[in-house]
C-alpha positions as CSV (number, residue, x, y, z in Angstrom):
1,X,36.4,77.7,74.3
2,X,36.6,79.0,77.9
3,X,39.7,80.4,79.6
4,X,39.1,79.2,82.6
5,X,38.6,74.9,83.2
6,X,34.8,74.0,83.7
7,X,34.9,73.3,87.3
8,X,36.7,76.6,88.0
9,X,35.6,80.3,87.4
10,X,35.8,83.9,88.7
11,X,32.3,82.8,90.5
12,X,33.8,79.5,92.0
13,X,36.7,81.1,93.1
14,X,35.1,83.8,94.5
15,X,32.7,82.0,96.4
16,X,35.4,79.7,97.3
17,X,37.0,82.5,99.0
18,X,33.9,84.2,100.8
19,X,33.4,80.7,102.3
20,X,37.0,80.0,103.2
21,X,37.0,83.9,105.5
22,X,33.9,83.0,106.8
23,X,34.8,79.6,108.1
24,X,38.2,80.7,109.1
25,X,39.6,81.9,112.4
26,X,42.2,84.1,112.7
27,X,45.0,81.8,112.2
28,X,43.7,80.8,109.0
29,X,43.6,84.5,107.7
30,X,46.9,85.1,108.6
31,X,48.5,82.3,107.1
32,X,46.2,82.8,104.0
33,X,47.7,86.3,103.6
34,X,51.4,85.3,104.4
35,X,50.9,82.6,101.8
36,X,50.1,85.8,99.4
37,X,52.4,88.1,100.8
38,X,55.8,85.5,100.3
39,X,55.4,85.3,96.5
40,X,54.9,89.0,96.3
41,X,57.9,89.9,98.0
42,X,60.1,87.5,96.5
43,X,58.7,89.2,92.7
44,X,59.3,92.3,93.8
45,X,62.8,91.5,95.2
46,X,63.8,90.2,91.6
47,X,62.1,93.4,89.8
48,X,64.3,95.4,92.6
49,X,67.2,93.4,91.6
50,X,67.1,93.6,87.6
51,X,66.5,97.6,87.9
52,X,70.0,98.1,89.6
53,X,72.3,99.5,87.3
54,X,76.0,98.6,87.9
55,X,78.4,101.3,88.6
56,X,80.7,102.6,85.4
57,X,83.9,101.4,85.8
58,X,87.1,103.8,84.9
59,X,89.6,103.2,82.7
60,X,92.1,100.7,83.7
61,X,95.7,101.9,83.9
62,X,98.7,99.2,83.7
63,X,102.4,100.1,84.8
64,X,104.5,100.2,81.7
65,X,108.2,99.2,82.3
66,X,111.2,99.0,79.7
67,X,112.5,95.7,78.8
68,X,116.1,96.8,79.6
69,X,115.8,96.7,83.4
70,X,117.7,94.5,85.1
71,X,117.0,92.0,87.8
72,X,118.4,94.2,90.9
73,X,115.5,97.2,89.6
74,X,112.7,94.3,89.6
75,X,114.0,92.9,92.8
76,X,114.4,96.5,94.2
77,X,110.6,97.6,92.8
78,X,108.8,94.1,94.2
79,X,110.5,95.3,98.0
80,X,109.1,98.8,97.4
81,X,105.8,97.1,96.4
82,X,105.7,94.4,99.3
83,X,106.4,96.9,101.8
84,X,103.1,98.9,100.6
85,X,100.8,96.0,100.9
86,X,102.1,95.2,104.0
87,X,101.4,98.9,105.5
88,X,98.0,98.5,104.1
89,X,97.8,95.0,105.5
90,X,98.4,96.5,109.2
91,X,96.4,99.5,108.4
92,X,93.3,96.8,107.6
93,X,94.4,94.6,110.6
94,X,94.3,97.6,113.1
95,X,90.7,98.4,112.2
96,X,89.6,95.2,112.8
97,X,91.7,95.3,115.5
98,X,89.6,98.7,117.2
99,X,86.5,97.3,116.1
100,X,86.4,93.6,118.1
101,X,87.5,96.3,121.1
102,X,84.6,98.2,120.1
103,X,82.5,95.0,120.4
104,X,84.3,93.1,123.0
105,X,85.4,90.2,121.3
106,X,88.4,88.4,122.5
107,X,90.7,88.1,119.8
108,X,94.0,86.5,122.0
């Protein structure tokens, strides 16, 4: 039993492409090659892709707090904690800020 279907073979297709180059312009080349070159990049994307390794992640550390405190400590802590985003909030919003001046964009 052959590997290959009758009306193909490694002779067939070889003369099948010696005629298609010698026929061909140039536009014909090049598309021929892009054709080959698409699939090849897009396989060697995905082998790219499966070989990156994902970085370790640390230990995870959660805030521990006794279940005596009372509502004025959990209001008091969430202000504390508010205020913090915020500053980092402002912090972000300034960078953006310098950067579409850096850029020009009109941000009013």
């Amino acid at each position: 039993m052959a590997v290959f279907p009758r009306p193909a073979s490694p002779r067939a297709l070889i003369a099948d492409v010696r005629a298609f180059l010698a026929g061909g312009g140039r536009t014909k080349v090049s598309i021929a090659i892009i054709s080959v070159l698409m699939p090849v990049i897009i396989v060697i994307g995905f082998y790219h892709d499966a070989n990156i390794k994902p970085a370790p992640k640390g230990p995870y550390f959660v805030q521990s707090w006794p279940a005596t405190r009372s509502d004025e400590e959990i209001k008091a802590q969430q202000k504390i904690d508010q205020a913090r985003r915020d500053a980092e909030r402002e912090k972000r919003r300034q960078e953006y800020q310098r950067l579409a001046d850096q850029l020009g964009i009109d941000t009013k």
